[in-house]
C-alpha positions, 0 to 999 in steps of 0.5 A: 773592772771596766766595762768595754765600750761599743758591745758592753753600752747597752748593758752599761746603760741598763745599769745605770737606769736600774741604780737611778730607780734603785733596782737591786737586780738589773734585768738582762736579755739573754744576749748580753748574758750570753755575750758576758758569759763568754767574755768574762765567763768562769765558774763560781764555787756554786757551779754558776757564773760569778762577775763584779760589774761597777758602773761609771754612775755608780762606782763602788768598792769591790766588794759591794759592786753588783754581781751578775751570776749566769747559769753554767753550761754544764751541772753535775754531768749533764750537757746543756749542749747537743754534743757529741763526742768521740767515745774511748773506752779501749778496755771495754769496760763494762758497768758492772765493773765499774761499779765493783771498782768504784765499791772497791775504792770506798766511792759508793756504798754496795746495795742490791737494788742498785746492783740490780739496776746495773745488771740492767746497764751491763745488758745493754752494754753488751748488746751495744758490744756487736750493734751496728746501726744502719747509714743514716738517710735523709728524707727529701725535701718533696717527701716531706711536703703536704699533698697537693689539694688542687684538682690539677695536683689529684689529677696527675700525683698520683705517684706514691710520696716516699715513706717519710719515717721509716720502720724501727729496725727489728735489730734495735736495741731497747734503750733504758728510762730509768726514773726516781726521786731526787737523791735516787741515784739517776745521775750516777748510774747515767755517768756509770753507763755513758762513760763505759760505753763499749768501743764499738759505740764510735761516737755518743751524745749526752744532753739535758732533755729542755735544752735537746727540745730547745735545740729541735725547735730552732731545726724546726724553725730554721727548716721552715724559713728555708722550706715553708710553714707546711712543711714536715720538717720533723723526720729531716730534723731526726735524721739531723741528729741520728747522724751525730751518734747512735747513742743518745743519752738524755737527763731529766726527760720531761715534757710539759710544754704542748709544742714539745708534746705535739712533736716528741712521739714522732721525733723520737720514732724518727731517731729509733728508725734511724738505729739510735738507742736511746737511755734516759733518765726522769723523775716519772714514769712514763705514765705520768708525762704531760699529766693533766697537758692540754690534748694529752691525748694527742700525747698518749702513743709517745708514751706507749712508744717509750715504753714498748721500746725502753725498759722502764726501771724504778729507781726507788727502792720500795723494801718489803717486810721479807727484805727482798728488793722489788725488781726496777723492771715491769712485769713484761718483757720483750723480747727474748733477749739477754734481759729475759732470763734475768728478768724472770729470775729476779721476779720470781725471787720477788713473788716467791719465797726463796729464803724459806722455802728453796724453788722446787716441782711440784704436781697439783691433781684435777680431776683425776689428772695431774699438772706438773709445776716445774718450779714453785717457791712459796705462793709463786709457779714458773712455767716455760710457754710450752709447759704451761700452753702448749699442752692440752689444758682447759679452765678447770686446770687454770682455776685448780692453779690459781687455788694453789699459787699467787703469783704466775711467770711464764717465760719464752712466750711467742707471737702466735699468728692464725695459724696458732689460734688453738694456742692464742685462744688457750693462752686468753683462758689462762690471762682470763683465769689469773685476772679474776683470781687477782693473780699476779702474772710475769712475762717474757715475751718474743714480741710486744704485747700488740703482737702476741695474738697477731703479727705486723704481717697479718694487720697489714694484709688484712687492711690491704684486703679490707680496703681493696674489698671496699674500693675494688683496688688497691691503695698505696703502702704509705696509708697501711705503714701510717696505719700500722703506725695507730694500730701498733702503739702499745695497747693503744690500738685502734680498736674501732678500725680492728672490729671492722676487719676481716683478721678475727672469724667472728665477734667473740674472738674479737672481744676476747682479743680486746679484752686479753690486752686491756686485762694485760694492761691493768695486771702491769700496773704498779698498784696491781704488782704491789697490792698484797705484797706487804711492802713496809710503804703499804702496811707490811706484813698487815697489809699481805695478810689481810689481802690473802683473806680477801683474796681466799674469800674470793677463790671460795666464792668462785668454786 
């Protein structure tokens, strides 16, 4: 092959200084691989980019001629590029008929975790079925520039700067994180849900994750040449974005770098305000993003955010020794939406004992009066809020519960403001009932956790109050919106800024408040779901009966 003269001489030169010093692998900078990838460019049966490249210094026979391989733009499903297409789907044919189809057709094997997990794709395609997301508006560039620090500029700016992230709309959508190990089926259920997108998703967006963050840096840059080193360029930049599509589908979510970690939690606020769902996939959970990162920190509320604002879904298939699937799911679910009842169904069948023992009602007697349990199954209790909370019960008939049962879902929870502090105050007793038994506890909930003992409305009146107390006026709506921002990260609030207001009557219910959210926090942790559930992984059988020794021990003490 002969090389072109003028674009190909340097390359041609780099040849042949790497034949006279006997390299075997010549080094190339990434424009001439790009310049070759795209004149000589094709696929090699390895999914990379294969070309013979003779020199005039060196000529060999064809076979032995060096051989460059380039990288291909597209590996198993996933786009290196940020491209949007136009979607088509005129049948709207969902996941869960697809996946039926491709069973049908002998391409993949049916299995009950995995059908679980589409059931999971199914509820967001049909949420997506009447979804219109809001018009896009871009921030202005003054908006997005720093405060003037000069006396001149404090004297006359005082006119409130515009919000330059704006809220989540409460209509959103959540999105999916669905991760697993390698070989767990993360890019097949992805091409399952990305290529049944209903057709009311106009345009959708699939992009490997480095190369996305790769692509927002180069926005960053190019909007700081333009614009200056100070500005915020962020909110523009997902503005950018969101505007493209409002589906956007990531594989392989990651973070490693700090540059991304310093910027990722606001990108990705800044893509949700703008009404963009968001599903991706990833080999962690989120928990275990950025693990030991410089300023991690710093990275904690975008991994709050993801998972306030996804489903988070294990793709893993743990089996326990009753061969029934663990759900993909967490325990906590918000909000009342057409996951919930699913939701609860599939850990109650997880917690209790469906096969030997058919769900019944039951009645358990303390103190001469009786507690109607409207479903049990083995050692697990169902409840509605209302059955459970929303009639007179003290301590004495949460312990006599946790006695009889393991195993606790409680569904339809609401958001419970100061007008129901009876209720809130009752709801904290139970919390407090199940966590020192080592019950295991399953929510549907209308709201986020944050949100269960007090509303967004009362943070922001209660601040608004604390601060016009404080300065005698009142300040501007753009520092309670950054606040309510802090305080309002999944259990990530700031709890130093909430023991100095006004919105709790006294310390005790400001403690008790803490504590409920920090006990929630550690009950949907996976060790705490799995302890004593004799998974094969932990000790199967064994392993449940010694924990229920451990734990009737502990009961026994309590009494």
């Amino acid at each position: 092959m002969k090389l072109r003269p003028r674009a190909s001489r340097s390359l041609q030169r780099q040849l042949q200084n790497s034949s006279r010093h006997g390299n075997t692998r010549p080094r190339l900078c990434l424009q001439c691989h790009q310049q070759f990838r795209g004149r000589y460019g094709g696929l090699g049966s390895s999914g990379m980019v294969v070309r013979s490249i003779a020199t005039s210094a060196n000529p060999r026979p064809r076979e032995q001629q060096t051989r460059l391989i380039f990288p291909a733009p597209v590996i198993a499903g996933q786009r290196r590029t940020l491209a949007t297409v136009q979607n088509v789907n005129p049948d709207d044919r969902g996941p869960i008929q697809e996946y039926e189809a491709r069973v049908a057709a002998g391409r993949l094997r049916d299995d009950e975790h995995q059908r679980g997990i589409i059931e999971s794709l199914q509820h967001l395609h049909d949420e997506l079925r009447s979804y219109n997301a809001p018009p896009t508006v871009h921030p202005t560039i003054e908006s997005l520039k720093p405060e003037s620090k000069s006396m001149f500029g404090r004297l006359f700016g005082n006119t409130p700067k515009e919000q330059k992230l704006k809220e989540i709309p409460d209509n959103l959508p959540r999105g999916l994180y669905l991760y697993g190990d390698v070989g767990s089926g993360k890019t097949m259920l992805m091409d399952l849900f990305y290529e049944t997108l209903p057709s009311s998703v106009h345009s959708k967006t699939r992009i490997h994750f480095h190369n996305f963050m790769q692509d927002v840096h180069k926005r960053l840059h190019k909007m700081k040449l333009e614009h200056g080193n100070d500005i915020d360029a962020v909110p523009f930049v997902a503005a950018d974005i969101a505007e493209k599509g409002n589906v956007l589908c990531f594989d392989e979510f990651q973070c490693t770098d700090v540059a991304d970690a310093m910027i990722l939690r606001r990108l990705l606020e800044g893509l949700m305000s703008h009404g963009v769902v968001l599903v991706t996939t990833s080999n962690r959970h989120p928990d275990d993003l950025y693990k030991n990162g410089i300023q991690r920190d710093s990275f904690i509320p975008c991994i709050n955010l993801l998972k306030n604002r996804l489903h988070v879904i294990n793709l893993d298939s743990p089996t326990d020794y009753r061969k029934i699937p663990r759900p993909p799911s967490g325990v906590y679910h918000a909000p009342l939406d057409k996951h919930a009842h699913s939701h609860a169904e599939k850990w109650f069948r997880f917690l209790g004992d469906p096969h030997q023992d058919q769900p019944r009602a039951e009645t358990q007697r303390v103190w001469g009066r009786e507690i109607h349990v409207p479903k049990v199954s083995g050692r697990a209790a169902m409840f509605t809020f209302d059955e459970l909370i929303g009639r007179p019960t003290s301590a004495a008939d949460y312990i006599e519960l946790m006695r009889s049962y393991d195993a606790f879902v409680v569904t339809n929870v609401p958001g419970m403001t100061y007008r129901e502090r009876d209720l809130a105050r009752r709801f904290i007793t139970f919390i407090d009932a199940v966590y020192e038994s080592r019950a295991k506890l399953v929510l549907t909930t209308a709201v986020p956790l944050t949100q269960l003992f007090l509303s967004k409305e009362e943070v922001k009146e209660s601040v608004q109050r604390d601060k016009e107390d404080k300065k005698g006026q009142a300040e501007d709506g753009h520092d309670i919106d950054d606040t309510m921002r802090n305080l309002m990260d999944d259990l990530g609030m700031n709890m130093k800024m909430l023991k100095s207001s006004s919105i709790f009557s006294g310390d005790e219910e400001r403690f008790a408040f803490a504590r409920a959210l920090s006990r929630l926090s550690e009950m949907g942790s996976r060790e705490w779901v799995e302890r004593g559930m004799g998974l094969e992984k932990d000790g199967g059988k064994q392993e449940k009966d010694s924990w229920q020794r451990v734990r009737s021990r502990q009961m026994e003490d309590s009494m």
